[in-house]
PASEKE-831382 format. One line per field, with one value per residue (C-alpha): x, y, z; residue number from 1; residue in one letter. Coordinates in nm, 2 decimals. Layout:
BEGIN
east: (X_...);
north: (Y_...);
up: (Z_...);
lovo: (NUM_...);
lose: (A_...);
END
This chain:
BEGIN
east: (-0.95_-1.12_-1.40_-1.22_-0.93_-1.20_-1.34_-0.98_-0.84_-1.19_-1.21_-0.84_-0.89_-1.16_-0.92_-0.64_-0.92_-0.91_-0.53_-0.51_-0.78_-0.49_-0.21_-0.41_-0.42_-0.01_0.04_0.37_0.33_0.26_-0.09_0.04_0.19_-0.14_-0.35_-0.12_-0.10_-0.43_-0.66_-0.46_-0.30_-0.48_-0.42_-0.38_-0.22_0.09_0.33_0.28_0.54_0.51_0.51_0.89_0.96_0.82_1.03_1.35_1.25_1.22_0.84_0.57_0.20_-0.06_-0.25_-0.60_-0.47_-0.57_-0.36_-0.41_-0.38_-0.19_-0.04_0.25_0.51_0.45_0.62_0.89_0.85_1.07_1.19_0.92_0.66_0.76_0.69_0.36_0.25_0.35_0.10_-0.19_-0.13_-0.16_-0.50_-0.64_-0.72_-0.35_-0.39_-0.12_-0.19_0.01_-0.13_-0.04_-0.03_-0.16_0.05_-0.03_0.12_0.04_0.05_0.26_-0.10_-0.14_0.24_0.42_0.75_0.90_0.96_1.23_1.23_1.50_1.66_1.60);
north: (-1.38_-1.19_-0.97_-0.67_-0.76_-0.78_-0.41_-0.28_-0.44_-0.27_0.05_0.12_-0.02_0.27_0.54_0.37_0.41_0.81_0.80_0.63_0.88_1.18_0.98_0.96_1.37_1.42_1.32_1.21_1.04_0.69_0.55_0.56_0.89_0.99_0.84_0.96_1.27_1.37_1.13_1.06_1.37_1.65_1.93_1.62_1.40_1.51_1.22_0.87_0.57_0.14_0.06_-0.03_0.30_0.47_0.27_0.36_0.73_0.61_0.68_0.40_0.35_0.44_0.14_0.13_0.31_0.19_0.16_0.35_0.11_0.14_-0.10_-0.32_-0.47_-0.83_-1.08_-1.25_-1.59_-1.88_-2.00_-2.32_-2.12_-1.82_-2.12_-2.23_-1.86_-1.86_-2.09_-1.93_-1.63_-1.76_-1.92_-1.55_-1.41_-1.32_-1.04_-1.00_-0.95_-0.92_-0.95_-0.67_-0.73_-0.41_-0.27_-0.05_0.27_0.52_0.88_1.15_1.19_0.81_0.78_0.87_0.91_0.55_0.57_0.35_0.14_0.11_-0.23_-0.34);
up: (0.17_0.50_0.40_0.56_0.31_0.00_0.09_0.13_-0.19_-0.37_-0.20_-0.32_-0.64_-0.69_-0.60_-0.85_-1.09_-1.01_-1.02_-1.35_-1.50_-1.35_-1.53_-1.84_-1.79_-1.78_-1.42_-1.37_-1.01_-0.92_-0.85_-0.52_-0.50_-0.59_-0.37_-0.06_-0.17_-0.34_-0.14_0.21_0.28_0.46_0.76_1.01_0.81_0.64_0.62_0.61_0.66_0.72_1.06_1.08_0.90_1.19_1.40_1.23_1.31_1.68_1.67_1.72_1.59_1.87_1.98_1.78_1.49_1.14_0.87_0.55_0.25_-0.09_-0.34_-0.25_-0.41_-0.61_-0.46_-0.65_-0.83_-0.80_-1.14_-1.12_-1.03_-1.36_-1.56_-1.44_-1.44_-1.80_-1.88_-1.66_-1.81_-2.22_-2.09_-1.97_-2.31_-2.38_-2.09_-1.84_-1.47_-1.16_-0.80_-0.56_-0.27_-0.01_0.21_0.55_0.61_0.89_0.94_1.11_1.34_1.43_1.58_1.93_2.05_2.11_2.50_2.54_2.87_3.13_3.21_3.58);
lovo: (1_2_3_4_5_6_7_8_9_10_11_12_13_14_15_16_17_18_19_20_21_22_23_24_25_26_27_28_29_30_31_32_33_34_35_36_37_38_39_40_41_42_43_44_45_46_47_48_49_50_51_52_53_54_55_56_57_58_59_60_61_62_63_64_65_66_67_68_69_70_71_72_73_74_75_76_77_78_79_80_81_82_83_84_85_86_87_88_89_90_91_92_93_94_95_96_97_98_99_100_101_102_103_104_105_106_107_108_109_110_111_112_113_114_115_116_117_118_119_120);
lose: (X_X_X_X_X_X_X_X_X_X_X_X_X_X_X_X_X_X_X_X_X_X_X_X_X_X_X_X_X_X_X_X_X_X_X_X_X_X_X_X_X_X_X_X_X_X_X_X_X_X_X_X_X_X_X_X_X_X_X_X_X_X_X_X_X_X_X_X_X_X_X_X_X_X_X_X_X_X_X_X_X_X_X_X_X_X_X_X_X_X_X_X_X_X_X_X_X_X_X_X_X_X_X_X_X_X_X_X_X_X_X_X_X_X_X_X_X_X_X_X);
END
């Protein structure tokens, strides 16, 4: 794993740790609805969205821009690999884990108006 991925993948783990602490208080939202909106949002940045999301709503990420990061969505096992899982996970202790992936989503102040080319 890159270094720059190891300091994501910790600094976000830290503000999960905040997030769960708010859930443990009555919160309701996510660990990510949290973070984006206790931790992320501010007076410039208002709405965040992936990078084809942004493209659906005919807007693209300026060049330079860098990503805000928040917890994806585990991947899905194939029926051989559920089975060798299994069998990792009995030898952790009896503790259950899932990796997360992270996932990069921009704000409303990092994107432009696509500008949409004519055809020669």
């Amino acid at each position: 794993m890159k270094e720059s991925t190891k300091r994501k993948r910790e600094h976000l783990k830290q503000l999960s740790k905040i997030a769960k602490m708010q859930q443990k208080q009555g919160d309701e939202r996510s660990v990510n609805e949290i973070i984006i909106d206790d931790m992320y949002t501010d007076d410039t940045h208002q709405e965040f969205n992936t990078f084809k999301g942004w493209l659906k709503e005919n807007k693209c990420v300026k060049p330079g821009e860098k990503a805000f990061v928040i917890w994806g969505k585990p991947p899905k096992k194939k029926k051989k690999d559920k089975k060798q899982e299994a069998e990792k996970e009995k030898e952790k202790n009896g503790k259950k884990r899932k990796f997360f992936p992270l996932a990069h989503i921009f704000s409303n102040a990092q994107v432009k108006p696509l500008e949409h080319r004519e055809s020669a």
